[in-house]
PADODO-116259 format. One record per residue (C-alpha): y, x, z. Coordinates in steps of 0.02 Angstrom, whole numbers, plus 50000, padded with zeros to 5 digits. Layout:
N
{rolo {Y; X; Z}}
...
END
This chain:
253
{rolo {50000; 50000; 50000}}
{rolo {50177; 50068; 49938}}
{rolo {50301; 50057; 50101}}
{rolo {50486; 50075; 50068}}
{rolo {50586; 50206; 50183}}
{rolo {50770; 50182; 50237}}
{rolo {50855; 50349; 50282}}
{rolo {50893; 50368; 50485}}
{rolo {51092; 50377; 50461}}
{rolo {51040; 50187; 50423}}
{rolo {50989; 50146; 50578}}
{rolo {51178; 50123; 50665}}
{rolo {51172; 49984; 50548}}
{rolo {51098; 49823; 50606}}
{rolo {50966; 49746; 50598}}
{rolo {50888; 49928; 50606}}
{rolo {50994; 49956; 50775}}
{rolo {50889; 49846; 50872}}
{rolo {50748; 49917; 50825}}
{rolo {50776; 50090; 50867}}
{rolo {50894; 50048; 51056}}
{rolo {50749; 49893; 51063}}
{rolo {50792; 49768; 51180}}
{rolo {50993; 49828; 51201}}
{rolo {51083; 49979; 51164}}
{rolo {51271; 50045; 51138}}
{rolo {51347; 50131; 50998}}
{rolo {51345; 50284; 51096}}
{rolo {51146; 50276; 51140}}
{rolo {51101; 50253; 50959}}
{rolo {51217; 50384; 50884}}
{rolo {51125; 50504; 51008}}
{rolo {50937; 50456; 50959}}
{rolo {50982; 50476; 50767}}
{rolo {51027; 50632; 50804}}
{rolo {50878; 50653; 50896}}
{rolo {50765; 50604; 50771}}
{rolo {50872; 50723; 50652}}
{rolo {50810; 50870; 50765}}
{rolo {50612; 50810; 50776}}
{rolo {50636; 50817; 50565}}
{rolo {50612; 50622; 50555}}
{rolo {50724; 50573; 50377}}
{rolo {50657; 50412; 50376}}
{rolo {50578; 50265; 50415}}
{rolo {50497; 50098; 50342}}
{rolo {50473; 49929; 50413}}
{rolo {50304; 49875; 50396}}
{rolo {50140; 49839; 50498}}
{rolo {50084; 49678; 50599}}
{rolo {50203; 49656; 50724}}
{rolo {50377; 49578; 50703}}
{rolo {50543; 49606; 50801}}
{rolo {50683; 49480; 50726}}
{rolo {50635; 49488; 50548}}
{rolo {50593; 49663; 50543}}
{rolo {50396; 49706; 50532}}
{rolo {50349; 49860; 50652}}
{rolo {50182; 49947; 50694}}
{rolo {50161; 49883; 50867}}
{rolo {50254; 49852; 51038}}
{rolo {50216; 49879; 51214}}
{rolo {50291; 49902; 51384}}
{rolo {50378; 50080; 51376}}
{rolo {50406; 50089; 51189}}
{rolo {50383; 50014; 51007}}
{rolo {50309; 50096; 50854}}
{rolo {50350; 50138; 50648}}
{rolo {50297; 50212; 50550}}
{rolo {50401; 50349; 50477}}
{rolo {50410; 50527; 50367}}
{rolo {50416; 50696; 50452}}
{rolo {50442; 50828; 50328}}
{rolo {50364; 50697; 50183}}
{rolo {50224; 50684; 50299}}
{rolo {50169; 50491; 50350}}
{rolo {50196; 50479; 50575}}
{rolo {50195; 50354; 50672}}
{rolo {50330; 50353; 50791}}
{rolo {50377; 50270; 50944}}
{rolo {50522; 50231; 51016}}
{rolo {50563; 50229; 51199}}
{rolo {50631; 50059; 51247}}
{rolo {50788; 50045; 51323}}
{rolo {50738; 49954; 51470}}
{rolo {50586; 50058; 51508}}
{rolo {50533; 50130; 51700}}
{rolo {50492; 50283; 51595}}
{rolo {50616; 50400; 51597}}
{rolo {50557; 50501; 51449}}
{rolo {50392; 50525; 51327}}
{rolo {50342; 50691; 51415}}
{rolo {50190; 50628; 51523}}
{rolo {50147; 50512; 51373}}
{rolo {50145; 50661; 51268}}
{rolo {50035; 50759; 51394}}
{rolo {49921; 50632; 51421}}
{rolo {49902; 50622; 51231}}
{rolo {49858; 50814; 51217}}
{rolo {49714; 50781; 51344}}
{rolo {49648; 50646; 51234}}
{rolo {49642; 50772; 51081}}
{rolo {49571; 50903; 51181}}
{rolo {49406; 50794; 51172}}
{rolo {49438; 50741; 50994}}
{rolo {49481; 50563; 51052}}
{rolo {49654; 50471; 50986}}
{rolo {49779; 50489; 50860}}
{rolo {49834; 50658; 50844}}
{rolo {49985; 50722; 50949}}
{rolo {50125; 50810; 50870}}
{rolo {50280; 50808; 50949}}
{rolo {50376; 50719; 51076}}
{rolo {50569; 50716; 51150}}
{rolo {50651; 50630; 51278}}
{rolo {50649; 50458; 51179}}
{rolo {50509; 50476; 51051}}
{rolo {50337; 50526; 51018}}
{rolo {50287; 50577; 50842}}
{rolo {50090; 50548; 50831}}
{rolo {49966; 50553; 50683}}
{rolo {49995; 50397; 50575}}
{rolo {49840; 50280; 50577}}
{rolo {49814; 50178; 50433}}
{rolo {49699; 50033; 50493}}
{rolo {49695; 49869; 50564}}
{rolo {49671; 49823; 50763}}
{rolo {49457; 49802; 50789}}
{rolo {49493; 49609; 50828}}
{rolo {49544; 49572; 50648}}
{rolo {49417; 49680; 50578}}
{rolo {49265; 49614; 50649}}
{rolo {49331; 49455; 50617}}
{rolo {49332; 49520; 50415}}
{rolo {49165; 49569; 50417}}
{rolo {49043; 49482; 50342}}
{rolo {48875; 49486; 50217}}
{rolo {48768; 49633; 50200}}
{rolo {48779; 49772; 50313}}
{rolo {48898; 49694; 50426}}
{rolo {48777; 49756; 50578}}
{rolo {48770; 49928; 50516}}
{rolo {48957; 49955; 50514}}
{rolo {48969; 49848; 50667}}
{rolo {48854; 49946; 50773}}
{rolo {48945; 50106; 50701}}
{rolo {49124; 50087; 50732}}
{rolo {49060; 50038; 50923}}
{rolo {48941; 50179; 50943}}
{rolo {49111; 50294; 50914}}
{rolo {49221; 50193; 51014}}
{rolo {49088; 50217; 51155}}
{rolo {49073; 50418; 51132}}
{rolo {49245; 50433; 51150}}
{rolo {49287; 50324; 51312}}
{rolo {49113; 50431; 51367}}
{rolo {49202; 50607; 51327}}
{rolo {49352; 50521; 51440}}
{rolo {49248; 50468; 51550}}
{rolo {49187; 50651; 51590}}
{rolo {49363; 50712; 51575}}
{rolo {49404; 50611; 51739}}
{rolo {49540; 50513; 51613}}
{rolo {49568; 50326; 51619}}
{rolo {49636; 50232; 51480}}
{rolo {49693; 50068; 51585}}
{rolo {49690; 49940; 51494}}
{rolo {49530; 49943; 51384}}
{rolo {49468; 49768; 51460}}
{rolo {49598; 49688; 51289}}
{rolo {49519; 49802; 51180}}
{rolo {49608; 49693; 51039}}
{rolo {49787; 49791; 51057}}
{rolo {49702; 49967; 51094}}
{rolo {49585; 50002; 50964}}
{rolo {49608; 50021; 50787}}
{rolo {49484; 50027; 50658}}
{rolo {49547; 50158; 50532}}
{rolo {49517; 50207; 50334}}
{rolo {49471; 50378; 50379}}
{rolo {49431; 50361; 50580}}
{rolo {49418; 50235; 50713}}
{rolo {49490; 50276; 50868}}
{rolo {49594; 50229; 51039}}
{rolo {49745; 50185; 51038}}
{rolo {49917; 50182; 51159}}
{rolo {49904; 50285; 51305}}
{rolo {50046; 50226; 51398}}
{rolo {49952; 50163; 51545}}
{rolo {49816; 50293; 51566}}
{rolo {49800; 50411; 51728}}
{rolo {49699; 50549; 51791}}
{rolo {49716; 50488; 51962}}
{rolo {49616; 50310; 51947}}
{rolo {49423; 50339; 51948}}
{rolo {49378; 50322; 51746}}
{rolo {49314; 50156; 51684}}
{rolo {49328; 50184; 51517}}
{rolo {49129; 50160; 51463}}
{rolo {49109; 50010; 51584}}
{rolo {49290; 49919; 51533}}
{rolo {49253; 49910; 51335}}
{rolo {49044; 49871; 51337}}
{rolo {49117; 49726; 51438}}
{rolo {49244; 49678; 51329}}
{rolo {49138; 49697; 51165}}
{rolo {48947; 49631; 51238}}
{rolo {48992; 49528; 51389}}
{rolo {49172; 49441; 51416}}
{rolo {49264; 49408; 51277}}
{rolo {49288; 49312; 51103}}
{rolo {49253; 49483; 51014}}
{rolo {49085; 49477; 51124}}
{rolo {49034; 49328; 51044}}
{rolo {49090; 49367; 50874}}
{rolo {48965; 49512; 50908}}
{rolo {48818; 49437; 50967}}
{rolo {48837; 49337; 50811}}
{rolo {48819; 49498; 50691}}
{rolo {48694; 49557; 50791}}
{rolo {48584; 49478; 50918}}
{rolo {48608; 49595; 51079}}
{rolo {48496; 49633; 51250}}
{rolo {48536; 49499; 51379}}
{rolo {48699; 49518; 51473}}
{rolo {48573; 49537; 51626}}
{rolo {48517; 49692; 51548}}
{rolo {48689; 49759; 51497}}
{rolo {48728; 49745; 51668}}
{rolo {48608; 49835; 51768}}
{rolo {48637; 49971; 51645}}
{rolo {48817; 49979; 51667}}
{rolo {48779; 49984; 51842}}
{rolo {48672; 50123; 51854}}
{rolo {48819; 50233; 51722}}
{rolo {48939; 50181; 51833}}
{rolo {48839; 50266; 51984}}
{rolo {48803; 50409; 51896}}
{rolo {48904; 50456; 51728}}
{rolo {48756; 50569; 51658}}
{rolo {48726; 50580; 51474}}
{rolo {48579; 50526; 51515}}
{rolo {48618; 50339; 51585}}
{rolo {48730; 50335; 51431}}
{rolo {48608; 50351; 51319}}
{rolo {48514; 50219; 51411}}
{rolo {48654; 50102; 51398}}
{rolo {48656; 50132; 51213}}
{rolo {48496; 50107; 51208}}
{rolo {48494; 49910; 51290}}
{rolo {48659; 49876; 51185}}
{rolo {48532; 49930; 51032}}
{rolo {48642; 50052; 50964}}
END
């Protein structure tokens, strides 16, 4: 798909101003973050993805920031912007957090952050909600059981990596299902500090509690949720590789 960039002196203009001091900004505030995004090499940006601000389309939105997609030295980024009326000071321990992801190969790819952005590896996909709800006809199963096989290796490697995501129980927002990799997404609530949940938090939301759970039973007919249980339980004891591969194992993957 073709996306159409604006340059970022544009963005003092509105309807691009909102978007970039999103929910309220002055004069002053935007001025500085265009010239902040001059000095991260951002030239410019396009509106386009699922989500909608006013009439503008945007990649996504959460609580400390929202997301476009943009060019960094001709290169497609995605890049997100710290709200204005964010508890987060700055994208620093976002940006950190990120790097620990991609130590263990899990998330997009980090690549630079400032006090009001963070420029990450642009993924071109669509969130897993809407894609299992596209699949259908022969070898729907197969590239069912695939994409959540991967999902599940990575929240195991951040599992071990004493990393919690937070908020993997609406596994709708926070994982997208890519062209060239599926992966985690938004890492704006994650912590070191909290004991990891990430394994136990998305087998729930795709096998046990969820519309996306019984969107996936229907592609493939799974173990009981009795089963899926107890084997949770004993990962959740003990995170071995070896009561993961169990739990793979009842979840017939």
């Amino acid at each position: 798909m073709a996306h159409s960039f604006i340059s970022i002196n544009k963005l003092s203009e509105e309807p691009y101003s909102k978007i970039l001091g999103y929910p309220k900004a002055t004069n002053r505030q935007i001025k500085s973050r265009i010239s902040e995004l001059d000095k991260l090499k951002i030239k410019s940006i396009s509106f386009s993805g699922p989500t909608t601000i006013g009439n503008l389309a945007i990649l996504g939105k959460g609580y400390v920031g929202v997301v476009v997609l943009a060019k960094k030295n001709n290169k497609l980024v995605a890049l997100k912007i710290r709200r204005t009326d964010s508890q987060r000071k700055e994208m620093k321990k976002e940006s950190v957090l990120l790097k620990l992801v991609n130590s263990v190969n899990v998330g997009p790819k980090m690549i630079v952050a400032s006090k009001n952005f963070l420029v990450m590896e642009y993924l071109d996909g669509i969130k897993i909600s809407e894609w299992i709800y596209q699949l259908k006809g022969v070898g729907s199963a197969k590239k069912l059981k695939l994409t959540i096989k991967k999902i599940l290796e990575d929240c195991y490697r951040l599992d071990q990596i004493g990393f919690d995501h937070g908020e993997l129980s609406n596994i709708s927002k926070h994982v997208i299902v890519g062209k060239t990799k599926s992966t985690l997404i938004d890492f704006e609530s994650s912590s070191t500090e909290r004991k990891p949940s990430n394994v136990t938090s998305i087998t729930q939301a795709f096998f046990i509690g969820s519309g996306i759970a019984k969107k996936t039973q229907k592609i493939y007919k799974n173990s009981s949720k009795e089963k899926i249980i107890k084997a949770l339980k004993q990962y959740k004891q003990e995170k071995t590789r070896e009561n993961f591969d169990e739990l793979l194992k009842v979840l017939k993957l």
